[in-house]
C-alpha positions, -999 to 999 in steps of 0.1 A, spaced: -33 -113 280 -32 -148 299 4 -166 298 5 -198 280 30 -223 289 47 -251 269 71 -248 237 63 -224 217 47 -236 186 35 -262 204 15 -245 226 -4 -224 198 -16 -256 182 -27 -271 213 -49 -241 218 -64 -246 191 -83 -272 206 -113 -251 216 -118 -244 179 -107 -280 169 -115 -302 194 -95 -329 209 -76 -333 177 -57 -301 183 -34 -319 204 -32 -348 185 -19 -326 155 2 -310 184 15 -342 190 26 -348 151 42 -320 145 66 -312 174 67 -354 187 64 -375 158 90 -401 171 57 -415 193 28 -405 169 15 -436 149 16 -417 115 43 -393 106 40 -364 80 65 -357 54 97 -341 68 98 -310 51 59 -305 51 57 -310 89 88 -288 94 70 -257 70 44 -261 100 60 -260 127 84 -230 119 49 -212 111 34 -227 146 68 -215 164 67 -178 143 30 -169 147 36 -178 186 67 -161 196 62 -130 175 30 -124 162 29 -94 140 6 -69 168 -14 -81 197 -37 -106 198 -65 -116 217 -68 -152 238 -97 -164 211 -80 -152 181 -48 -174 191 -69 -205 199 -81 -199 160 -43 -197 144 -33 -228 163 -69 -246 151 -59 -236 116 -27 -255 120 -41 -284 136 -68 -285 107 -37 -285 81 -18 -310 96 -52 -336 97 -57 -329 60 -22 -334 53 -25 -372 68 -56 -375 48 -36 -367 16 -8 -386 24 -33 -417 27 -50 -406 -9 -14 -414 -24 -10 -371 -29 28 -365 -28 39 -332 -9 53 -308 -37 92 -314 -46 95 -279 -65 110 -259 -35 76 -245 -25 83 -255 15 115 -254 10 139 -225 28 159 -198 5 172 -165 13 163 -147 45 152 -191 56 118 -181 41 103 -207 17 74 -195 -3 51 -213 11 62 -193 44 41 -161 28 9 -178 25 11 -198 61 16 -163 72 -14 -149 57 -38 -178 65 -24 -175 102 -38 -141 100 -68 -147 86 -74 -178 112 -71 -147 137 -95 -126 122 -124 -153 114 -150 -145 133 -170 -173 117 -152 -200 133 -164 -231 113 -143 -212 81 -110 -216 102 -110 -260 95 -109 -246 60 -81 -220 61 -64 -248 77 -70 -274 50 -61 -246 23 -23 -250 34 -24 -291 33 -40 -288 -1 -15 -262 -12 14 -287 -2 5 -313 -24 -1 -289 -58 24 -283 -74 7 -270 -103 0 -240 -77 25 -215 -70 29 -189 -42 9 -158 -64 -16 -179 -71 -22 -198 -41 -26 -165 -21 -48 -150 -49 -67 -180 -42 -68 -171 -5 -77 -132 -10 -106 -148 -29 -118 -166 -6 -119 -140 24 -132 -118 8 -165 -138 7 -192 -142 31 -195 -180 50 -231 -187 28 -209 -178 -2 -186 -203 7 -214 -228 12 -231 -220 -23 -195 -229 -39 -200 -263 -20 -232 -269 -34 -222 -259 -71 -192 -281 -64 -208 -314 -60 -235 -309 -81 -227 -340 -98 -235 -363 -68 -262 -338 -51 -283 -323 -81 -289 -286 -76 -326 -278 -76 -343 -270 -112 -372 -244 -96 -364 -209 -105 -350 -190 -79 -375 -162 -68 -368 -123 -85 -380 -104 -56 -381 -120 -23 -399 -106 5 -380 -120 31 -350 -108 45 -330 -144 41 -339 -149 11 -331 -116 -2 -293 -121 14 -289 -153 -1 -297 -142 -32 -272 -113 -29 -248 -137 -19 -252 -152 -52 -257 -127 -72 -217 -110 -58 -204 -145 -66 -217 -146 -104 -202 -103 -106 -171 -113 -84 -169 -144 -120 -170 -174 -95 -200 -183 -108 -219 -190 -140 -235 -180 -156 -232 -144 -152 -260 -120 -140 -286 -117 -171 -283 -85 -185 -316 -64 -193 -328 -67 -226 -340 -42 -251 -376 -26 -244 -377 -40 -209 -382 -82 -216 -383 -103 -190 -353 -116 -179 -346 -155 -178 -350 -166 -143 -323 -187 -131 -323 -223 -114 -299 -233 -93 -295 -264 -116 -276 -240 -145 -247 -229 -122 -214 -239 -124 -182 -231 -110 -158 -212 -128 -118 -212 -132 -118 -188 -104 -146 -206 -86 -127 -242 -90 -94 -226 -76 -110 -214 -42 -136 -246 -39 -106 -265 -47 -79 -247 -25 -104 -246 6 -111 -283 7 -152 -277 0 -160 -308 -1 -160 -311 33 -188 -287 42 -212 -306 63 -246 -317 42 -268 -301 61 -251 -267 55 -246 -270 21 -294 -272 24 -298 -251 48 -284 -225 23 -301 -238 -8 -334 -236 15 -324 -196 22 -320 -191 -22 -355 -208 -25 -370 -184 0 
């Protein structure tokens, strides 16, 4: 394992930077030096990210690799750009005790840091990690969110595949990118197109979608093909669009899966 130098905490988010980019230090730089950063994050939300920075680097729970540290500290660096973002939106950081330290100085936001620092780890889709990161600045400034349901919300969203995450983009801004209105193929011969189509079909079972897969009908009918046009996100699909910051997926993501439904 290579030795990494600096203050702990510190370090980890600068490491990030081969995942992040440049801005890795920058966050790096708000968090553990704000008296010379131009912006500043709230006090007790910057604080609830550096005690996770400082934790996950000075005693993660089992080894990890070089790359899989890089990805925790890109996660951070991710939340603490998002969190600036809100902050400019007008989005107060939660004043219910969620960041705030209790017994044992564990907040309960502390449990679900945790658990996206470990899922940063484990990403081996790298582009999902600027998401696990945002999922902790969004989760600061909802207070209509509590710990259960914020890491529900999280054990949601891993448990899906990157394209899945993408189609929950595209249902998601349907309203300013219309979905298409040409039946989706029933039997693709293609291997992509086959995928994607599973891909969609686990997130209408999984009820992240609607409508739900068409049931058969008596004496064999033809089912209703669907259109990508009649989906729309569910309660459980609005929580994990909303809690990983979808809107961000890139544009040209968001087609290149809708291209792989079409076939």
């Amino acid at each position: 394992m290579e030795q990494h130098t600096g203050t702990p905490g510190r370090a980890l988010v600068e490491a990030g930077e081969l995942v992040a980019g440049s801005m890795a230090r920058t966050a790096a730089g708000l968090l553990f030096d704000d008296g010379s950063a131009r912006v500043r994050l709230d006090g007790g939300l910057a604080a609830w990210l550096r005690r996770t920075a400082t934790a996950a680097d000075v005693d993660p729970s089992a080894p990890v690799s070089p790359r899989a540290r890089c990805r925790a500290g890109a996660a951070l660096a991710f939340a603490a750009e998002l969190s600036v973002t809100r902050a400019h939106q007008g989005r107060a950081v939660r004043a219910d005790g969620f960041l705030t330290p209790g017994p044992g100085d564990r907040a309960p936001a502390d449990e679900v840091a945790e658990a996206v620092v470990l899922a940063a780890r484990a990403a081996a889709g790298e582009w999902r990690v600027r998401h696990l990161g945002y999922l902790l600045a969004e989760a600061a400034v909802s207070p209509d969110l509590d710990a259960a349901v914020v890491t529900r919300g999280l054990r949601l969203a891993t448990a899906l595949t990157g394209r899945q995450w993408v189609l929950l983009a595209a249902v998601g801004r349907r309203e300013r990118t219309p979905l298409p209105m040409a039946p989706l193929p029933q039997d693709p011969r293609g291997w992509t197109a086959w995928g994607a189509l599973e891909d969609l079909g686990e997130l209408q079972r999984e009820g992240l979608l609607d409508p739900p897969p068409a049931a058969p009908r008596p004496g064999g009918a033809a089912l209703p093909r669907l259109r990508p046009a009649d989906l729309r996100l569910t309660r459980r699909g609005v929580l994990v669009h909303r809690l990983l910051a979808l809107d961000f997926v890139r544009d040209e993501a968001v087609a290149a899966a809708l291209a792989d439904l079409a076939g």
